[in-house]
GUDOBA-189755 format. One record per atom (N, C-alpha, C, O): x, y, z. Coordinates in pm, whole numbers, plus 50000, padded with zeros to 5 digits. Each point is the difference from the previous one (the first is absolute). Example, Ala and Ser with C-alpha at 12.3 -4.5 7.8 and 13.67 -1.06 7.14 Angstrom:
BEGIN
513194943150780;499115011950000;500905012050000;501044999850066;498615010749862;500825011950006;499235010950073;500515011150017;
This chain:
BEGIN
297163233805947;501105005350077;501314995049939;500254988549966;500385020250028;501564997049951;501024994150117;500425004850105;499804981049820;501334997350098;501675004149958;500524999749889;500045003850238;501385005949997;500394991449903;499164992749947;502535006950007;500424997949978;501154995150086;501145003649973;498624988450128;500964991150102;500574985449967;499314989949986;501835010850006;501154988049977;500684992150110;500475007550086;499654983949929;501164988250104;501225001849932;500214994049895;500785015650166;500745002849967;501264990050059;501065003349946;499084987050135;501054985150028;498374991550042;498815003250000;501984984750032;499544985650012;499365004450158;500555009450056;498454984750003;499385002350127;500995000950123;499485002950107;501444995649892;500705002050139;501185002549942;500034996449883;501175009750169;501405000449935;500565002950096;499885010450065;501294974549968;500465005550144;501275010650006;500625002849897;499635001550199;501035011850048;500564989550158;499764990550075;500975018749896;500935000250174;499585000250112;500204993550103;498885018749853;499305007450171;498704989049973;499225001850094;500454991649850;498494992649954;499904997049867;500914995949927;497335007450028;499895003049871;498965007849964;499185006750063;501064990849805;498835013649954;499044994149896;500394991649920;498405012650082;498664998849900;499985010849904;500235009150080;499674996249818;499995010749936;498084998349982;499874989449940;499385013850075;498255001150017;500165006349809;499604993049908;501105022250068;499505001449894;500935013849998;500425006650095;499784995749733;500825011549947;499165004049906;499274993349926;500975024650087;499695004349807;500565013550026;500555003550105;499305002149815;500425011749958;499495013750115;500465011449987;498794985850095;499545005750107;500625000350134;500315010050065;499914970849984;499834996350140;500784989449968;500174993949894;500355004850230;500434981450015;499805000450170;500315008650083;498994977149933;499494994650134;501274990350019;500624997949895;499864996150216;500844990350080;499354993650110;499425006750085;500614984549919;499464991250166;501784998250022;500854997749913;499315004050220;501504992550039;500064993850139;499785006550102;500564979749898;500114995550123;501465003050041;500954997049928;499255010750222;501354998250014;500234994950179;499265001050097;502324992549884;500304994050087;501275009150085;501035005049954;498454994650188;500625006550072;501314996649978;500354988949960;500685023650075;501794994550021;500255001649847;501124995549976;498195009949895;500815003249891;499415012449929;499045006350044;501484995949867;500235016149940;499904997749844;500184988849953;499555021149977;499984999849847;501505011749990;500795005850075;498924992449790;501385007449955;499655016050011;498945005950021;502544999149952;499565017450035;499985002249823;500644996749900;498395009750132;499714996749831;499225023249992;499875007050100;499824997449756;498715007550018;499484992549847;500354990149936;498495022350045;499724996849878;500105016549944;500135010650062;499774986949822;499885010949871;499115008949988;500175012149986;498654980950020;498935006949932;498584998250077;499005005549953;500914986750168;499124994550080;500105002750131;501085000250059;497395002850015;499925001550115;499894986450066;499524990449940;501065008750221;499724979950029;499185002750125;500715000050100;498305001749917;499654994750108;499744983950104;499944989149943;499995011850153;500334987250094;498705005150076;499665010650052;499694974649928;498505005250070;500034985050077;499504989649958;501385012750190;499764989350073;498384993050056;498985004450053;501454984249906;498684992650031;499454992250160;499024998550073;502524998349910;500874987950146;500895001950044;500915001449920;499374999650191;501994996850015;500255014950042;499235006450071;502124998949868;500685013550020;501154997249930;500684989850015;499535019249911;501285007149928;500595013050035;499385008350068;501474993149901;501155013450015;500505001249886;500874992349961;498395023949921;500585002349874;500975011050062;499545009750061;501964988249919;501095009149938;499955007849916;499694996049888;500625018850135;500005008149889;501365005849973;500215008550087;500844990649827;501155001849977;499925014149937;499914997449880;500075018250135;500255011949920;501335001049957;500994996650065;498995008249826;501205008949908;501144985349982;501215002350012;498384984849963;500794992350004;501094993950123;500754990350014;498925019050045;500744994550169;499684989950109;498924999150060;502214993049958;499904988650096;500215007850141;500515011049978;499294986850146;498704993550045;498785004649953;499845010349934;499294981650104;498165000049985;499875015250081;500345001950117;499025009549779;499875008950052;498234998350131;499755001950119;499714994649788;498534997550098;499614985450000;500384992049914;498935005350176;499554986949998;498555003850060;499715008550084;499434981749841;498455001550066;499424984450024;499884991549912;499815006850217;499004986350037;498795004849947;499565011449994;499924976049962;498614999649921;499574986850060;500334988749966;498855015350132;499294985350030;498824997549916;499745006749900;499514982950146;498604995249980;498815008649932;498994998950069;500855007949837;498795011349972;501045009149987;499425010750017;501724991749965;500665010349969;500885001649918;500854991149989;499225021449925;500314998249895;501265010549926;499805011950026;501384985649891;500745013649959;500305000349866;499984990449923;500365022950049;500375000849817;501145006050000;500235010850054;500914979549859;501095005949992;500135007849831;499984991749909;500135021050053;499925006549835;500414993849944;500444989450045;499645013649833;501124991449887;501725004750000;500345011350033;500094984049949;501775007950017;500524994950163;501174997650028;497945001850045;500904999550124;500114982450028;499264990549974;502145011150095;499974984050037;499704999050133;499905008450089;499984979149907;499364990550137;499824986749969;499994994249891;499825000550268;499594987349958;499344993150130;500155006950101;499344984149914;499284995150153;500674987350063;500534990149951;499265013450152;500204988950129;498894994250055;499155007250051;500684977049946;499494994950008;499985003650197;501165000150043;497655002850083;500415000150149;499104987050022;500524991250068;498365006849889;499064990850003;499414992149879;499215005749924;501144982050058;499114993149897;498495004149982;499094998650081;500855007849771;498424999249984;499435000849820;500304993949898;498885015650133;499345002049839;500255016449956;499745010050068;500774989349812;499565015649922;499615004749905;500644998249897;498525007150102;499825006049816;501055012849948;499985011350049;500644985649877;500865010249915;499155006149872;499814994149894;499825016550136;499625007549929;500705009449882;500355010250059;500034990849795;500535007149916;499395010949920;499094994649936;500955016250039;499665008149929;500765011749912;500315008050089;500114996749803;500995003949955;499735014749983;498925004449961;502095002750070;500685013249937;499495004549885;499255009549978;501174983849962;499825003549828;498684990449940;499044997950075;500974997549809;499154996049918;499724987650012;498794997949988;502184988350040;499884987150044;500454998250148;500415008550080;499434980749930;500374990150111;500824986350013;499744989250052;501525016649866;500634989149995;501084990450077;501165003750013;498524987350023;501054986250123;501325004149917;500964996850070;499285006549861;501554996749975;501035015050060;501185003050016;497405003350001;501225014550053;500454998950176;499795010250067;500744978949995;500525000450078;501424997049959;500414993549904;500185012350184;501605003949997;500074992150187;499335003750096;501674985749900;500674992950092;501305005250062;501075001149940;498675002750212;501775004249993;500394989650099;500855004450077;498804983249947;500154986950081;498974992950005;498825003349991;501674986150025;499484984050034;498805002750152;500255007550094;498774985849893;498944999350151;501034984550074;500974994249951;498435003650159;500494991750073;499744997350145;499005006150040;501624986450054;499795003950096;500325012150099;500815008149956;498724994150158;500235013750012;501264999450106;499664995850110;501515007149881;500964997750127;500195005850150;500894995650073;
């Protein structure tokens, strides 16, 4: 049997704002995330390029923002509790709110031909949530 071709793409934990993150594994296919996050903070409003993100809550509850056509306010917002799960396309921004401390898997899969971490585009800082 042939094994994938799966990489540790950072060091086992890498902290963030809202928590931190595990990267499990990247390639040219997929990239897996474990993320612990802590209630009362937010990631940045960010999209990506070329990748689909799914948020496959494990624990806890989040609220992903979906920003269309570049416009402030948050056009949609979706709760994703416990076993529940959403996909934001590639191109559109968003970003999540931490409502309940818990666990998630971030799921990646790309558009095009790779799957690459560097095609996120940042349009702010995560933090706490005011």
């Amino acid at each position: 049997m042939e094994t994938p071709n799966l990489q540790l793409v950072h060091p086992p934990w890498e902290d963030k704002c809202w928590g931190r993150v595990q990267h499990f594994f990247s390639n040219d296919d997929s990239s897996v995330s474990h993320l612990e996050v802590k209630r009362g903070w937010r990631c940045s409003v960010h999209h990506h390029e070329d990748r689909y993100n799914l948020f496959l809550v494990v624990e806890g509850e989040i609220d992903v923002e979906v920003f269309l056509h570049d416009e402030i306010p948050v056009q949609s917002t979706q709760r994703v509790s416990a076993g529940g799960m959403f996909v934001v396309p590639p191109g559109i921004k968003h970003r999540f709110k931490v409502v309940e401390s818990g666990r998630v898997v971030e799921v990646y899969w790309p558009r095009k031909v790779t799957c690459r971490h560097s095609d996120i585009i940042r349009d702010d800082v995560g933090g706490p949530i005011e």
